[in-house]
N, C-alpha and C positions, 0 to 999 in steps of 0.2 A: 506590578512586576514588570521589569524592564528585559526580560533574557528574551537571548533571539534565537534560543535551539526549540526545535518543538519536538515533540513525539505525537504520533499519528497513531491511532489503535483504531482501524476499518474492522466492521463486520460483514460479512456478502451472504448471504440465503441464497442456494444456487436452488432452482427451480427441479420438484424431486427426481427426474430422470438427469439432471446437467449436472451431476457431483463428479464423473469424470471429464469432461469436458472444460468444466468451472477452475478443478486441478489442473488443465493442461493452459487453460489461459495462464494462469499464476504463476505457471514455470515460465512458459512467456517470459512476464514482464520481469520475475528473479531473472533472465537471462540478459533482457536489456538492462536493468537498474546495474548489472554486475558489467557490462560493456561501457556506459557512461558514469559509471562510480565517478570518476576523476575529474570528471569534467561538470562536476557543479550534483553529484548526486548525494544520496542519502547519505551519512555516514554507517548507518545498519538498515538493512530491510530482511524482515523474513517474515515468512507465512505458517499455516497452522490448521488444523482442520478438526473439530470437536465430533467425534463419532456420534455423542449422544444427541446433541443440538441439532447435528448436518448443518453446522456452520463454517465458514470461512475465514479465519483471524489473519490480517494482516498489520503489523508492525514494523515503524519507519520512525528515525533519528535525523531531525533536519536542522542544518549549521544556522539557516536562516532561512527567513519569507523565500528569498530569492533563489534559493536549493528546493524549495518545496514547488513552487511555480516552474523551475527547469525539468523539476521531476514528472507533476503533471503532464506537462509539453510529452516528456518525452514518452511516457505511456500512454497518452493518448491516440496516436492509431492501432495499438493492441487492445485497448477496453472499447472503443467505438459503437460494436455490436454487443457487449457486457450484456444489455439486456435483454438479450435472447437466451443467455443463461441464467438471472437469477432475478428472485423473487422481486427486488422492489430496488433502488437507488443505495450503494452501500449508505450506510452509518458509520459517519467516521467523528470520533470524538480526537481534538485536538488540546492537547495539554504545554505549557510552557516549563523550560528542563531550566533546573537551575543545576551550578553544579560549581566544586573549590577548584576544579581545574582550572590553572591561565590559560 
């Protein structure tokens, strides 16, 4: 398979006291990914929180490699200290989008 959009489906374990804290990092980065949309970001991001799990879902729509890597860049001085709230390294499973759009 040759498509260059990806979809990014992270999970985060926030550490059991850092469920609000965990939520205030996330809106964070919703507030930078929605400042550099334009400039090389996701085409969709948004987050999600499973009450029963006390999980963290995050979901992202990337044009290409090269949108995913500017994305990274650009959330990384907001996750830096990430692991002070959650359990262990996210899981992020990566999938490639095909799609009939041109």
């Amino acid at each position: 398979m040759n498509d260059t959009m990806q979809h990014h489906h992270v999970t985060l374990i926030p550490r059991g006291n850092k469920v609000t804290e965990t939520y205030e990092l996330l809106l964070q980065c919703a507030k930078q990914v929605s400042l550099k949309k334009n400039e090389n970001g996701p085409i969709s991001w948004c987050a999600s929180y499973d009450e029963n799990k006390k999980h963290f879902f995050v979901d992202a729509l990337f044009p290409s490699q090269e949108a995913v890597e500017f994305h990274q860049k650009n959330l990384k001085p907001i996750l830096e200290n990430a692991s002070e709230l959650i359990t262990a390294p996210p899981e992020t499973i990566v999938r490639h989008v095909f799609s009939t759009a041109p």
